[in-house]
Backbone as a chain_set.jsonl record, in Angstrom:
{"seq": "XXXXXXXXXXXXXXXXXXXXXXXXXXXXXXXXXXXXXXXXXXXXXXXXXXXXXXXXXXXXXXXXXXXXXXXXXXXXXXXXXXXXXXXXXXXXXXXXXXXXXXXXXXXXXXXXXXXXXXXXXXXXXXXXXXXXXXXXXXXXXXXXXXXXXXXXXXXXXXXXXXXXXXXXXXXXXXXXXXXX", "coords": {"N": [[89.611, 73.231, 108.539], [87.311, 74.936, 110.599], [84.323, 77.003, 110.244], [84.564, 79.644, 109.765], [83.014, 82.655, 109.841], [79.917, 82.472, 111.179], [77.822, 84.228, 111.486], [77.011, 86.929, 109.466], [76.337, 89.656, 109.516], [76.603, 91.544, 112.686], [75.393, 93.419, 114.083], [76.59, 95.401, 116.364], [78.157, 97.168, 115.611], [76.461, 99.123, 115.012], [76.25, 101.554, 115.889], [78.316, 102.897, 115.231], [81.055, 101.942, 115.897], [83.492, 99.877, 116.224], [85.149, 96.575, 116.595], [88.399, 96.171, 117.169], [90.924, 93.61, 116.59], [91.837, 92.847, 119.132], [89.858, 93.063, 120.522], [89.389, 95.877, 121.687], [86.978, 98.409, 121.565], [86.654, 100.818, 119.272], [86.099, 103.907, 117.484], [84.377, 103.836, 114.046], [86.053, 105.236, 112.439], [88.835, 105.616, 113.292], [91.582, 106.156, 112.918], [93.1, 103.89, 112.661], [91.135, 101.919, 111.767], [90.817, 103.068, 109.485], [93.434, 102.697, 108.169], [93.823, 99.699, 108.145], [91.569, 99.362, 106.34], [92.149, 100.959, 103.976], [94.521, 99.003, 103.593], [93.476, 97.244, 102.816], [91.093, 97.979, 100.648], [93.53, 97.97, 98.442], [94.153, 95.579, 98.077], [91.717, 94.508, 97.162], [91.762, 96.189, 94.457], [94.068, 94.875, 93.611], [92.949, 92.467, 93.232], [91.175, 93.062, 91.026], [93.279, 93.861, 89.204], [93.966, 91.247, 88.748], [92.199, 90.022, 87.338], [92.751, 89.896, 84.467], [93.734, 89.069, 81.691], [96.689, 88.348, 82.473], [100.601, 87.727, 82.337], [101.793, 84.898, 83.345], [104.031, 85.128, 86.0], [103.587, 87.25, 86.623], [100.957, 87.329, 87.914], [101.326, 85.309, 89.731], [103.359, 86.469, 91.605], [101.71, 88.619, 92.427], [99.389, 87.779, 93.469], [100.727, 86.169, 95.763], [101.268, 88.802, 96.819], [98.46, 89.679, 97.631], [97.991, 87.864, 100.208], [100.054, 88.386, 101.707], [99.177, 91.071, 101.876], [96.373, 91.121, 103.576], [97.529, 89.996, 105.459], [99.061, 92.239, 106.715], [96.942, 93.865, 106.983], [95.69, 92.187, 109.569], [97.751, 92.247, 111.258], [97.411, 94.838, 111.39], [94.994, 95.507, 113.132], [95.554, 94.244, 115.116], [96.389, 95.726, 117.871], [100.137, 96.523, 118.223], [100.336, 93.432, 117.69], [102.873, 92.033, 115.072], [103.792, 90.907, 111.76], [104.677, 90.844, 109.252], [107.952, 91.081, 107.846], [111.54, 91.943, 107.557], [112.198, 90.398, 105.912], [109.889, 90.158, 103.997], [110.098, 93.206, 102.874], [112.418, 93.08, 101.244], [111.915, 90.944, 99.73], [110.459, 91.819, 97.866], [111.827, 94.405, 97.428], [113.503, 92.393, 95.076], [112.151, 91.25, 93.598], [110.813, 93.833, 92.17], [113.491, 94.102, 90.844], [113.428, 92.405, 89.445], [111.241, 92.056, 87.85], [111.665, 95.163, 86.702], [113.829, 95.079, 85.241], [113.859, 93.847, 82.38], [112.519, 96.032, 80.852], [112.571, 99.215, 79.101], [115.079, 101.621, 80.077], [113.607, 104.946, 82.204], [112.389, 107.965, 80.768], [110.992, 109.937, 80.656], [108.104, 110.863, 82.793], [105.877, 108.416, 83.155], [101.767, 108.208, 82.383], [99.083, 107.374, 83.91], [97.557, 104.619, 82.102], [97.78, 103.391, 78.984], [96.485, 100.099, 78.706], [93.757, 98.405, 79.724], [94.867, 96.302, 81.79], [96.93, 97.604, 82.603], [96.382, 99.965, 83.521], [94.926, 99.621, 85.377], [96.676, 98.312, 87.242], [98.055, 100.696, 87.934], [95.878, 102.566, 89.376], [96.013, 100.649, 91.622], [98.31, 101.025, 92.715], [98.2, 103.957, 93.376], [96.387, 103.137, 95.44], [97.347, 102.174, 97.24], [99.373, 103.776, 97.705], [98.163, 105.786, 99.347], [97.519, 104.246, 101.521], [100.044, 104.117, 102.962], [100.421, 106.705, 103.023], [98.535, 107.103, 105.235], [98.944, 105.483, 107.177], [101.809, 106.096, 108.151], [100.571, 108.812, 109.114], [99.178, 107.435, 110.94], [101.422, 106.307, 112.615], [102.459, 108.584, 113.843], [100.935, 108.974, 116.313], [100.705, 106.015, 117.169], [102.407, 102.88, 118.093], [103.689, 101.755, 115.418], [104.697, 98.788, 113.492], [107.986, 99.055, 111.624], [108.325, 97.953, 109.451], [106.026, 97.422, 107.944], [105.609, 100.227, 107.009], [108.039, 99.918, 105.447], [107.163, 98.063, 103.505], [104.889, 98.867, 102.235], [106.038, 100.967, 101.172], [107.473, 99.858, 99.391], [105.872, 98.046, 97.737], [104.3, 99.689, 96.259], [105.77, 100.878, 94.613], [106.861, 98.621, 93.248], [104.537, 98.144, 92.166], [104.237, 99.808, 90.595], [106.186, 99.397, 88.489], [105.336, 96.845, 88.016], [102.879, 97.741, 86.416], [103.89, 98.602, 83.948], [105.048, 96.814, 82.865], [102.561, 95.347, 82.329], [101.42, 96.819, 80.427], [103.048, 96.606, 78.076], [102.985, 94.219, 77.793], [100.798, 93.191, 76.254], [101.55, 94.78, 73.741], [100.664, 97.281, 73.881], [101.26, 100.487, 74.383], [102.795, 102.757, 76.296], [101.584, 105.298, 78.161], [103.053, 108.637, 77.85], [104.242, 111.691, 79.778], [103.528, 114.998, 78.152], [105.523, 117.835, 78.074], [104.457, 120.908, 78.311]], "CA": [[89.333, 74.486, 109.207], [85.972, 75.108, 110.63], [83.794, 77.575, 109.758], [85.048, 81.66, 110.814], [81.526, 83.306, 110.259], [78.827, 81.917, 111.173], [76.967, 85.101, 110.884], [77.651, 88.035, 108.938], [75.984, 90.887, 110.065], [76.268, 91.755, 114.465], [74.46, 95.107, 114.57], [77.631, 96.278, 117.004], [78.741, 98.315, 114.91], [75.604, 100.304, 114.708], [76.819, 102.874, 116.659], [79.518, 103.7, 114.896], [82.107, 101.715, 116.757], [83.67, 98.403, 115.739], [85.896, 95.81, 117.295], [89.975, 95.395, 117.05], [91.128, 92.057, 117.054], [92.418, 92.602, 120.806], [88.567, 93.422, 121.911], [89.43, 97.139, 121.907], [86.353, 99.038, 120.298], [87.094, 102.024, 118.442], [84.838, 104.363, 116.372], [84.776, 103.684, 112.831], [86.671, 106.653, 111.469], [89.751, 105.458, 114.031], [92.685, 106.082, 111.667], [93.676, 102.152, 112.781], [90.743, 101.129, 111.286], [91.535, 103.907, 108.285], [94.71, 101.851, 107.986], [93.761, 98.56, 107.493], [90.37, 99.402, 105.468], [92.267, 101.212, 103.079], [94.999, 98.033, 102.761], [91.953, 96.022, 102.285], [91.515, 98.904, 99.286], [94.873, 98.116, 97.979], [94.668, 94.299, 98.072], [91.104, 94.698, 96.497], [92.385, 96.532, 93.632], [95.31, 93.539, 93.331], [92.257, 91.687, 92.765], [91.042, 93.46, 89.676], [94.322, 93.812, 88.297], [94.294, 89.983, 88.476], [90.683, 89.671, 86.455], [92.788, 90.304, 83.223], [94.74, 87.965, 81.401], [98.215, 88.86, 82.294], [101.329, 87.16, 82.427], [101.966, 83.787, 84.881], [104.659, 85.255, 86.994], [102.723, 88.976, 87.103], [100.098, 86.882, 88.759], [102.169, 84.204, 90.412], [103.463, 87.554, 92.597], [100.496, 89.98, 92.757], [98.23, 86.542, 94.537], [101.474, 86.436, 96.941], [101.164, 90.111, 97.706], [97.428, 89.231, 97.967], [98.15, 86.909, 101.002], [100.583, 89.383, 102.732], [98.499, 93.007, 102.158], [95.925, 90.133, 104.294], [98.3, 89.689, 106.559], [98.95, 93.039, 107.138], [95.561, 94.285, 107.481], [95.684, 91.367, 110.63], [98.403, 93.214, 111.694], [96.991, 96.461, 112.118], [93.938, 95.002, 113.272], [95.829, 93.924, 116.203], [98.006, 96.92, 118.377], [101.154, 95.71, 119.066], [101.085, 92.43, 116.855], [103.751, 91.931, 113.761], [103.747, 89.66, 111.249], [105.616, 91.759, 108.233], [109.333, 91.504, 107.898], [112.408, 92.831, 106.335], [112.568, 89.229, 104.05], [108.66, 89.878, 102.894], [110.22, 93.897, 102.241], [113.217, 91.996, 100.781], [111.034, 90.035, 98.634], [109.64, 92.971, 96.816], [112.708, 94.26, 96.287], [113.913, 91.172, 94.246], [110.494, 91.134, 92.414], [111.191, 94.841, 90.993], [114.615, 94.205, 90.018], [113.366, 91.152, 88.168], [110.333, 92.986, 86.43], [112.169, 96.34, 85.698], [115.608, 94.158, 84.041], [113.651, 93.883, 80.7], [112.139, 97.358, 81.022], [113.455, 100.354, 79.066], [115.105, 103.172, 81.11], [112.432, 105.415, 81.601], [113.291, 109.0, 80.304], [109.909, 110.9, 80.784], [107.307, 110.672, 83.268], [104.222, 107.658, 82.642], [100.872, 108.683, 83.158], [98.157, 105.636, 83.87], [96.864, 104.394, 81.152], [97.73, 101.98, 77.842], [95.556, 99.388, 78.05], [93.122, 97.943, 80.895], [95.508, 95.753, 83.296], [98.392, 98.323, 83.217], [95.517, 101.232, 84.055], [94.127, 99.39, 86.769], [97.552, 98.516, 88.271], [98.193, 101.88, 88.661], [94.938, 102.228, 90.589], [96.28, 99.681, 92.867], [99.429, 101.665, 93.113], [97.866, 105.074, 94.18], [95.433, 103.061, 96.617], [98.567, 101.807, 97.648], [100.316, 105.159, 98.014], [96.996, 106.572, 100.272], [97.269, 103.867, 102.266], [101.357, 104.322, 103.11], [100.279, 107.905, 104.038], [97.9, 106.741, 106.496], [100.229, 104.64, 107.976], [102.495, 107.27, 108.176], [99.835, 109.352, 110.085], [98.989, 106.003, 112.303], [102.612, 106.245, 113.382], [102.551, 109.525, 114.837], [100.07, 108.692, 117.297], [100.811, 104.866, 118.0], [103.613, 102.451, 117.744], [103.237, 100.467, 114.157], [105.703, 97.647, 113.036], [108.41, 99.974, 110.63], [108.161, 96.599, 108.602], [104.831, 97.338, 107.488], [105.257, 101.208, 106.199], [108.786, 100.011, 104.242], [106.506, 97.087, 102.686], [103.823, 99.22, 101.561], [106.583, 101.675, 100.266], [108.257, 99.118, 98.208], [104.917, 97.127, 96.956], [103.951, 101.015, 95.181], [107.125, 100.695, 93.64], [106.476, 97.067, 92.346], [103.354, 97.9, 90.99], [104.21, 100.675, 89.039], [106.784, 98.215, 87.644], [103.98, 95.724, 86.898], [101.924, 98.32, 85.364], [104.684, 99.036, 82.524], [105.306, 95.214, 82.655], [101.733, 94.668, 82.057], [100.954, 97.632, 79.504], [103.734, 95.842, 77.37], [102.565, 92.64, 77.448], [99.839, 92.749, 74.495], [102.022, 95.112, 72.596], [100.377, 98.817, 73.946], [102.394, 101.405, 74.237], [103.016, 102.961, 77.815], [101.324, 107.246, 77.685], [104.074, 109.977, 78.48], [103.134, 113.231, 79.92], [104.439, 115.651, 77.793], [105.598, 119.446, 78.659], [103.849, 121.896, 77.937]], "C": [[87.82, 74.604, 109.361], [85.513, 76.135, 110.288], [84.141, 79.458, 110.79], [83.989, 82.207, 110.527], [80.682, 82.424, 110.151], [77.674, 83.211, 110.784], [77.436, 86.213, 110.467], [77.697, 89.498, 109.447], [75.734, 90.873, 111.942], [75.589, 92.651, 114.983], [75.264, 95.612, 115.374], [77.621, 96.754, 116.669], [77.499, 99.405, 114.58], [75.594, 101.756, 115.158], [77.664, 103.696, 116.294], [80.693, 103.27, 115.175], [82.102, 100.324, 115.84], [84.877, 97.803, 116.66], [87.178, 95.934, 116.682], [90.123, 93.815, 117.627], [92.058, 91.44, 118.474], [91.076, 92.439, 121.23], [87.942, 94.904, 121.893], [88.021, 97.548, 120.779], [86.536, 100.361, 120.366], [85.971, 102.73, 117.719], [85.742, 103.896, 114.638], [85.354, 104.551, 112.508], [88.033, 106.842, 112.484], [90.881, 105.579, 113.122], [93.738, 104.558, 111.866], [92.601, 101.609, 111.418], [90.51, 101.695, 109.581], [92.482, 103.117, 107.271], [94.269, 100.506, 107.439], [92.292, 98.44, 106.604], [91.243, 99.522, 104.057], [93.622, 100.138, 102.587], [94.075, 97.281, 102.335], [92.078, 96.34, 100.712], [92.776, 98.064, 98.213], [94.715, 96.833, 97.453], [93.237, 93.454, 97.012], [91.36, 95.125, 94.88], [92.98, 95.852, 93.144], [94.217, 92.805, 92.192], [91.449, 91.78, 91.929], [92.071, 93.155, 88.809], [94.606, 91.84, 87.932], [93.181, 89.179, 87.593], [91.075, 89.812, 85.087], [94.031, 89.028, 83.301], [96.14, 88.65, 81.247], [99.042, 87.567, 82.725], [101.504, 86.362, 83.813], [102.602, 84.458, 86.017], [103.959, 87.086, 87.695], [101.844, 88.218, 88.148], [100.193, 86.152, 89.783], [102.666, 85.34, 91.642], [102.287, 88.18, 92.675], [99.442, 88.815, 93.872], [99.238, 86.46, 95.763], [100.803, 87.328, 97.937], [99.842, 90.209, 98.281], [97.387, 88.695, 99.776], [98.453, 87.863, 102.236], [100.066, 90.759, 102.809], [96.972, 92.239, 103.422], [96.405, 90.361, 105.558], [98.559, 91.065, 107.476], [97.915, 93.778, 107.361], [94.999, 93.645, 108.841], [96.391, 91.937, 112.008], [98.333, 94.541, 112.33], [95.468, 96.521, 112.713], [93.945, 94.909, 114.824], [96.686, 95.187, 116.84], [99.001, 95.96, 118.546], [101.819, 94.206, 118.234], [101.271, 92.987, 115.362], [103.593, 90.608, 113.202], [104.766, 90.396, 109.996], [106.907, 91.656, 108.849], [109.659, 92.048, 107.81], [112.473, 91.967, 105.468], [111.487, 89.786, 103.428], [109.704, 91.734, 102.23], [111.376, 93.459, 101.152], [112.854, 91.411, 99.296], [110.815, 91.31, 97.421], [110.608, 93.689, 96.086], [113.584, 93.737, 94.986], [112.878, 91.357, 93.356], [110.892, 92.751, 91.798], [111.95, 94.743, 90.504], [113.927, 93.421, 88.861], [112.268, 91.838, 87.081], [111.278, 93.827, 85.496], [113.424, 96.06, 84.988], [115.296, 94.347, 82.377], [112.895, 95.02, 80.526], [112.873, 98.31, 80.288], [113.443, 101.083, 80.149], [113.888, 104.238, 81.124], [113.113, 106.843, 81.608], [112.191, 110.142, 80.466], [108.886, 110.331, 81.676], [105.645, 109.803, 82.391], [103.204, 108.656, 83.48], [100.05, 107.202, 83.009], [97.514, 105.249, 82.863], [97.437, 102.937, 79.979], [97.126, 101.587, 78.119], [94.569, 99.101, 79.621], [93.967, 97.286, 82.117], [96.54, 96.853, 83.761], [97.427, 99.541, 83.841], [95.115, 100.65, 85.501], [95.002, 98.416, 88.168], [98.191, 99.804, 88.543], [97.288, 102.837, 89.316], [95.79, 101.931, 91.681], [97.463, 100.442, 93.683], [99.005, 102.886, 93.651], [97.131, 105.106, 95.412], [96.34, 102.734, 97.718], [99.51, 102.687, 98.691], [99.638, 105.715, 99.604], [97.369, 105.541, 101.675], [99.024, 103.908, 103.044], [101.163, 105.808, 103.644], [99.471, 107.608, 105.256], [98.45, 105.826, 107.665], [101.341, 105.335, 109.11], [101.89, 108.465, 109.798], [99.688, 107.87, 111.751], [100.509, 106.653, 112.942], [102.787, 107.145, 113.959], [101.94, 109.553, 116.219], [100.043, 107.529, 118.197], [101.946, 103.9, 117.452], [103.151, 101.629, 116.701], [104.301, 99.692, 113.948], [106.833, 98.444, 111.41], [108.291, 98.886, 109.627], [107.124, 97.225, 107.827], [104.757, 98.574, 106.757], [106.494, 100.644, 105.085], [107.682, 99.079, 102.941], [105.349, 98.246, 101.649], [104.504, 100.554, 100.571], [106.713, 100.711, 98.85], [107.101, 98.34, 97.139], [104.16, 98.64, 96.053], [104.795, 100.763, 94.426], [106.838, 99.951, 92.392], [105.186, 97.527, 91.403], [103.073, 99.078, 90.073], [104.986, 100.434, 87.836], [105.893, 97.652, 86.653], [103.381, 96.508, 86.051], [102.291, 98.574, 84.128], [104.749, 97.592, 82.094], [103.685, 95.015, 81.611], [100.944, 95.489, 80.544], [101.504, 97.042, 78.065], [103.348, 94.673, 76.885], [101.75, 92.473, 76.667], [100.265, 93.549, 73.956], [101.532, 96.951, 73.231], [101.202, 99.279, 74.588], [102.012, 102.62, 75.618], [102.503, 105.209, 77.306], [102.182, 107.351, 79.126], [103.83, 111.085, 78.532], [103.932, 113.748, 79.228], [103.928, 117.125, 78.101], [104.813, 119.837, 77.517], [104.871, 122.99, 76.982]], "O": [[87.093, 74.404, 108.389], [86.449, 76.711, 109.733], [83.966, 79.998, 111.882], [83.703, 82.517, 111.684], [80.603, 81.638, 109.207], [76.822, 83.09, 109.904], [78.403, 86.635, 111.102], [78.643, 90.245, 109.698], [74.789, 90.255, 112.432], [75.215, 92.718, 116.154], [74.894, 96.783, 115.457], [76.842, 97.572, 117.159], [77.705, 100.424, 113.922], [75.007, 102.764, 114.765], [77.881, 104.836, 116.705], [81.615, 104.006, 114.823], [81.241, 99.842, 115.103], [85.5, 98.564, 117.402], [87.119, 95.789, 115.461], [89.68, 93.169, 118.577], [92.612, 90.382, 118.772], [90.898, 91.749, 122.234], [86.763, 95.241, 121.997], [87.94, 97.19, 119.605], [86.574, 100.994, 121.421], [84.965, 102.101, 117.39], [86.902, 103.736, 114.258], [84.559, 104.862, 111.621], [88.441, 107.996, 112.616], [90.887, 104.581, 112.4], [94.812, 104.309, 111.319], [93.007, 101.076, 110.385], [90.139, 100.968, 108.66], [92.373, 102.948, 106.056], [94.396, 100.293, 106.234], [91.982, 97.312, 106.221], [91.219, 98.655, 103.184], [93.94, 100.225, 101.401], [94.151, 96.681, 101.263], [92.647, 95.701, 99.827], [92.405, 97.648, 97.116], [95.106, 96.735, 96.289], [93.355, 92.409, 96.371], [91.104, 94.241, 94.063], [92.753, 95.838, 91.934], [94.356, 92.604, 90.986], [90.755, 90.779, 91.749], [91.958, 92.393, 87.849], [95.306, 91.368, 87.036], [93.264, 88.002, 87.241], [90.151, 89.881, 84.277], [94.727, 88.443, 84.131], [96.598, 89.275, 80.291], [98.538, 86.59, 83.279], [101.426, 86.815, 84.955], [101.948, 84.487, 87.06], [103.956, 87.692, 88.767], [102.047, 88.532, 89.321], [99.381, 86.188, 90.707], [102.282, 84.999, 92.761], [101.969, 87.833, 93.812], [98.898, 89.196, 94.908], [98.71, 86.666, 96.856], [100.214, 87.162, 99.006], [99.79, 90.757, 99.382], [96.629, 89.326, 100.512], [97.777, 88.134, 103.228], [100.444, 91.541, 103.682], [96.584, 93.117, 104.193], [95.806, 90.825, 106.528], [98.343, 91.079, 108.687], [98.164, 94.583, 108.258], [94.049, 94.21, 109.381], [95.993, 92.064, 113.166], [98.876, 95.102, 113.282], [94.852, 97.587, 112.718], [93.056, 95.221, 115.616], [97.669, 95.573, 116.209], [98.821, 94.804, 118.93], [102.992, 93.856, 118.105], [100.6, 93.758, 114.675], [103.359, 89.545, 113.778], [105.946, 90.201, 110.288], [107.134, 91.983, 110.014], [109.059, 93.123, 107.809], [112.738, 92.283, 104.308], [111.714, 90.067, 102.251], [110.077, 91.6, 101.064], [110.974, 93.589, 99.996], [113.388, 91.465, 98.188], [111.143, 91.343, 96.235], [110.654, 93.821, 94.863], [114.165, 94.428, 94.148], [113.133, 91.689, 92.199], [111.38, 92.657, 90.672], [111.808, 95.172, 89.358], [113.888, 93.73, 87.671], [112.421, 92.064, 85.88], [111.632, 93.635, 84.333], [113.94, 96.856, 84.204], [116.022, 94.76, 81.472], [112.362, 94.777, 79.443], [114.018, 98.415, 80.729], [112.537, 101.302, 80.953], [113.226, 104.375, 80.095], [114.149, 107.043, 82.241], [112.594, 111.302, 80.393], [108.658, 109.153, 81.402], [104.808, 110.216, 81.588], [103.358, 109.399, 84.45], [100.297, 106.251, 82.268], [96.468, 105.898, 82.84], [97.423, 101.744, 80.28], [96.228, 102.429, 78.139], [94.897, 99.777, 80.596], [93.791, 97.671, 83.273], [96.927, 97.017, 84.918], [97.936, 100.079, 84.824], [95.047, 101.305, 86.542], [94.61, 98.012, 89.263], [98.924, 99.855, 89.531], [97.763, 103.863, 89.804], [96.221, 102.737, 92.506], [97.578, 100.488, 94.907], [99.56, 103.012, 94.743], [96.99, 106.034, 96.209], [96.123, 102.98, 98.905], [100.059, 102.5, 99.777], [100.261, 105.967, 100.635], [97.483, 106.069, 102.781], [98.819, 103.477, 104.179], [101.742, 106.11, 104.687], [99.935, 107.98, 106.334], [98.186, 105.719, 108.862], [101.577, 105.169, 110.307], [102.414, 108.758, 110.873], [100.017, 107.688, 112.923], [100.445, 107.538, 113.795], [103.43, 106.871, 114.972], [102.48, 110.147, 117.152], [99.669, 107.537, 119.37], [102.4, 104.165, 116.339], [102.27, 100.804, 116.945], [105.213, 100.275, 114.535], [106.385, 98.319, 110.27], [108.036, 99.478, 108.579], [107.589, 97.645, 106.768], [103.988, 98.509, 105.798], [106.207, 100.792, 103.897], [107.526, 99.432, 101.772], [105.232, 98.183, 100.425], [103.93, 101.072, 99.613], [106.231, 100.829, 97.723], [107.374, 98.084, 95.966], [103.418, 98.346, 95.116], [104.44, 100.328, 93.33], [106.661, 100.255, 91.212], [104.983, 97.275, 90.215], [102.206, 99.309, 89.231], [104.814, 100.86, 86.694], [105.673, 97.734, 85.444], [103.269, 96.114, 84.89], [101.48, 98.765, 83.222], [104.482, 97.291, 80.931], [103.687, 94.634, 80.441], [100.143, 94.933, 79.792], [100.771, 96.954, 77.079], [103.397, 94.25, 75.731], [101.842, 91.366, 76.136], [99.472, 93.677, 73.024], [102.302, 97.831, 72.845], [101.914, 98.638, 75.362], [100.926, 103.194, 75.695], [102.979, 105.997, 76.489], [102.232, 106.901, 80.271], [103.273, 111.684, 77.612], [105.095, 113.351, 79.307], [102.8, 117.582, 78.288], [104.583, 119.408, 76.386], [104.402, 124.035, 76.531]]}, "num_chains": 1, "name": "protein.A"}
């Protein structure tokens, strides 16, 4: 593969405006480019939660989802082009069953916290959430790929999975809000 920047900085964008990967320029504060900033966000975040020593297959999926929150940021980059399924939403569902199997039932509301990886996958999961509302909004206004809001439903899901998965995994103990 040859080289995709040659230079980093174009000064275009000084205006305020930036390019879609049709051509189309947009102002920065376009709720397209809202959309795929804040999966960027999301896929960023991944990539904290992956700076801690957690379990092979936690990581073995979360570098996946890596690939495809990518992919979809390409996606919304472009009007009109898809790349997101129903197998990749598919996928995700399979990946929570398999986390939450060895999981207790949960019986009271988590709040974020135990230890460092499980705190900072539920980060990932609220940047997650923000960016599934913006989506949401996108769609009122222009046609998006429904692929792409179930995915970003179901990958919140997953990673509030992982985060109990991962709070577990050196032994700390998952905080429950309790009533008042």
């Amino acid at each position: 593969m040859g080289n995709r920047l040659t230079k980093i900085y174009t000064c275009t964008g000084d205006d305020g405006s930036t390019g879609l990967g049709d051509g189309t320029r947009v102002s920065k504060d376009h709720m397209r480019v809202d959309c795929y900033g804040s999966t960027d966000e999301t896929n960023a975040q991944i990539g904290v939660v992956l700076t801690h020593n957690i379990p092979g297959e936690v990581s073995t999926c979360l570098s996946a989802i890596q690939h495809r929150l990518f992919d979809l940021g390409g996606e919304l980059c472009i009007p009109g082009h898809t790349i997101l399924t129903a197998e990749h939403v598919t996928q995700l569902e399979e990946q929570i069953d398999a986390f939450n199997e060895n999981l207790p039932p949960l019986k009271e509301f988590i709040l974020p916290g135990g230890n460092a990886a499980g705190a900072h996958c539920h980060v990932a999961r609220t940047v997650c959430r923000r960016s599934e509302r913006l989506l949401v909004t996108l769609s009122k206004e222009e046609t998006i790929n429904p692929h792409a809001l179930k995915y970003l439903n179901r990958l919140s899901d997953l990673l509030f999975v992982i985060a109990r998965v991962l709070t577990r995994a050196d032994g700390s103990d998952e905080v429950y809000w309790t009533r008042d």
